[in-house]
Structures are given as structure tokens and as C-alpha cells.
Backbone bond lengths (Angstrom), bond angles and torsions (degrees), N, CA, C in turn:
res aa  C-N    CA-C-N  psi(-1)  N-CA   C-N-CA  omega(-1)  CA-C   N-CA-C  phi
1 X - - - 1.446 - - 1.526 107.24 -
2 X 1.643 109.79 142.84 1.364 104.74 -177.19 1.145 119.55 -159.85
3 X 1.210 126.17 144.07 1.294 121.08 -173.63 1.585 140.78 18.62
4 X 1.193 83.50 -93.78 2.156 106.45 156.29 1.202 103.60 -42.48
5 X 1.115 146.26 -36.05 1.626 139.41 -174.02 1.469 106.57 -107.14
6 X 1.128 130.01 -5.32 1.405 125.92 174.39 2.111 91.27 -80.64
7 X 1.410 70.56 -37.36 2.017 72.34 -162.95 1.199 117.07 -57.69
8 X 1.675 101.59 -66.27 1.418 100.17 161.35 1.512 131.06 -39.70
9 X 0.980 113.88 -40.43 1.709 107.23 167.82 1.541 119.51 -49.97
10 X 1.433 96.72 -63.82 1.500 91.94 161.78 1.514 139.29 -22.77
11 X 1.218 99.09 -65.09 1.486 122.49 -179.08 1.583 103.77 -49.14
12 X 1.389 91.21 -63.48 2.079 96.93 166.35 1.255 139.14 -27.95
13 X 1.108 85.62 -47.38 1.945 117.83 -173.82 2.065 96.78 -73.47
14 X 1.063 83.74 -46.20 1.867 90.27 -173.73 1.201 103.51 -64.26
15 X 1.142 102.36 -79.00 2.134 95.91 178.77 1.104 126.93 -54.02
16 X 1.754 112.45 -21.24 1.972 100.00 164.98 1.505 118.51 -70.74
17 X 1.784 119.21 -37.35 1.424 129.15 167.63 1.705 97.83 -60.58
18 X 0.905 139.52 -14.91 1.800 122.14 168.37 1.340 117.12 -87.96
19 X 1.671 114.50 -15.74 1.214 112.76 159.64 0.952 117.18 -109.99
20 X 1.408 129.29 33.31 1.327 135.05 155.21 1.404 115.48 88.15
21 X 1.216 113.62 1.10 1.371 131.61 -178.22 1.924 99.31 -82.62
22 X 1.955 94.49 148.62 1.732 98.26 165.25 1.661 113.67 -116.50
23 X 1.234 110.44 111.62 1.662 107.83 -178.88 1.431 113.52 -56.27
24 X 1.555 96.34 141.54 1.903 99.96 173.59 1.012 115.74 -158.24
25 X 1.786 97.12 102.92 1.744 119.12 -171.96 1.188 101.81 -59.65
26 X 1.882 126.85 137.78 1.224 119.70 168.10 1.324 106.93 -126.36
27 X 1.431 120.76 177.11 2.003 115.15 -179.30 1.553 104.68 80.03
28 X 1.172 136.90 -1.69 0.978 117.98 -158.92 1.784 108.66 -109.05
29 X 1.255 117.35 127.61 1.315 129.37 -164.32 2.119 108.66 -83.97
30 X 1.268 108.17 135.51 0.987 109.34 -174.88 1.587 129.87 -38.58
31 X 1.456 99.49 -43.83 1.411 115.28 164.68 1.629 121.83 -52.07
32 X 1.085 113.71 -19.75 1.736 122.37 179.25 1.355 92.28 -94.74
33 X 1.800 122.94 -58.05 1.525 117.25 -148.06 1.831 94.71 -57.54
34 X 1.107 137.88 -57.04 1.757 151.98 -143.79 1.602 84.46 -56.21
35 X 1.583 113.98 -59.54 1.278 116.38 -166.10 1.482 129.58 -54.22
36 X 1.564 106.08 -31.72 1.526 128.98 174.53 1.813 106.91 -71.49
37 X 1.490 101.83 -48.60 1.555 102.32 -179.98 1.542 101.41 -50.99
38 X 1.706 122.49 -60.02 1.543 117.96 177.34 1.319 139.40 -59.35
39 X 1.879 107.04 -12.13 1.150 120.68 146.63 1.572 136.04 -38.59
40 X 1.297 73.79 -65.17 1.981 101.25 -176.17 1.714 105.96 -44.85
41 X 1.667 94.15 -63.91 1.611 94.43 -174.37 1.666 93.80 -67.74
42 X 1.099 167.67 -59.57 1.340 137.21 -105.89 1.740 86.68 -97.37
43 X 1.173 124.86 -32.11 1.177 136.24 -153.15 1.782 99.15 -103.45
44 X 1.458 125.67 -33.14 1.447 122.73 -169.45 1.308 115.38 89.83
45 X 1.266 129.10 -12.21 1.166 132.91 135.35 1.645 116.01 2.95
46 X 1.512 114.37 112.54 1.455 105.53 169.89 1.514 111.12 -99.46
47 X 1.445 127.61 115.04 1.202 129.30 175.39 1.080 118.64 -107.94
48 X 1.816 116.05 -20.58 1.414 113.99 -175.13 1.423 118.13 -26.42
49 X 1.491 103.13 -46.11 1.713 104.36 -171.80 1.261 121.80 -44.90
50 X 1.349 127.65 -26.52 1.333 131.49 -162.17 1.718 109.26 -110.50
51 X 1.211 103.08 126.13 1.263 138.01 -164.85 1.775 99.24 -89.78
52 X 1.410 127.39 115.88 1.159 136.57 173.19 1.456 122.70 -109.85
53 X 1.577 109.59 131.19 1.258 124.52 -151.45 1.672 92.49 -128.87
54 X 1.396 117.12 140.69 1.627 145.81 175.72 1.774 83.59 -56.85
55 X 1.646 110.79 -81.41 1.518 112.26 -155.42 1.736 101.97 -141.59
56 X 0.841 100.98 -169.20 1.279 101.44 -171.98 1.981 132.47 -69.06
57 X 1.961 85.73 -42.07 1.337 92.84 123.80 1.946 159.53 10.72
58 X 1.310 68.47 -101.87 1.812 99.37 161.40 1.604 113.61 -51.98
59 X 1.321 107.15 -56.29 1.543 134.07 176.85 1.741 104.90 -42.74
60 X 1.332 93.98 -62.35 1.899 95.68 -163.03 1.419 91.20 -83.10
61 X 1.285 142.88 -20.76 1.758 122.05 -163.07 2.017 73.98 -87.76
62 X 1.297 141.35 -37.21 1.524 95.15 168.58 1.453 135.82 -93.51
63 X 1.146 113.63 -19.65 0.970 104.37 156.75 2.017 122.32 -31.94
64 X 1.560 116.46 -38.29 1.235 134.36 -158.54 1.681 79.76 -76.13
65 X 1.062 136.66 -44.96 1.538 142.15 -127.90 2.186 100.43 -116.55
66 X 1.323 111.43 -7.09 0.902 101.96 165.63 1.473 123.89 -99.66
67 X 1.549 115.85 163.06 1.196 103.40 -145.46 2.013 84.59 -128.77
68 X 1.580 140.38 141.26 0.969 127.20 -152.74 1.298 97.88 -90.67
């Protein structure tokens, strides 16, 4: 993970929360997610928004579990 893709995520995350939408990265292996969280802060990066999911799985039981 790097830079350009921390950002771009960001950016993602922002314009889906303006349309009211909640992003939710899925596939993504623990070893990647830690690195993106230390991204975010070193850089200011806002990622909070984005919700990280094991598999796809993972993804739809929250999706199921959020509440609008």
C-alpha cells in the first residue's frame, strides 16, 4: 500500500459519505489493513470512514448489521 492508494481511498471514502453512502473495503488481508491505518495517520489521510472487511463475507454480515 502506498501513498497514491492511501489517497485515493480517501478521496473515495469522501464522495461516497457525500452521497450518503458507507465504504467497505473487502479482500483485504491483515498484513495490508495495519499498514493503511499507519498510512492514514503519518500522512493525515482520513480513512476512518472506511470500514474493513476479512472477505466478502465479512463485508455483507455488516453491511446486514448497520443500522441507517
Amino acid at each position: 500500500m502506498d501513498t497514491f492508494v492511501g489517497r485515493r481511498l480517501s478521496v473515495i471514502a469522501s464522495v461516497a459519505n457525500l452521497l450518503g453512502a458507507r465504504p467497505d473495503l473487502v479482500g483485504i488481508r491483515p498484513a495490508v489493513a495495519l499498514p493503511l491505518e499507519q498510512l492514514g495517520v503519518e500522512l493525515g489521510v482520513e480513512l476512518d470512514d472506511i470500514t474493513e472487511g476479512r472477505d466478502l463475507d465479512a463485508g455483507l454480515r455488516e453491511l446486514g448489521t448497520r443500522r441507517p
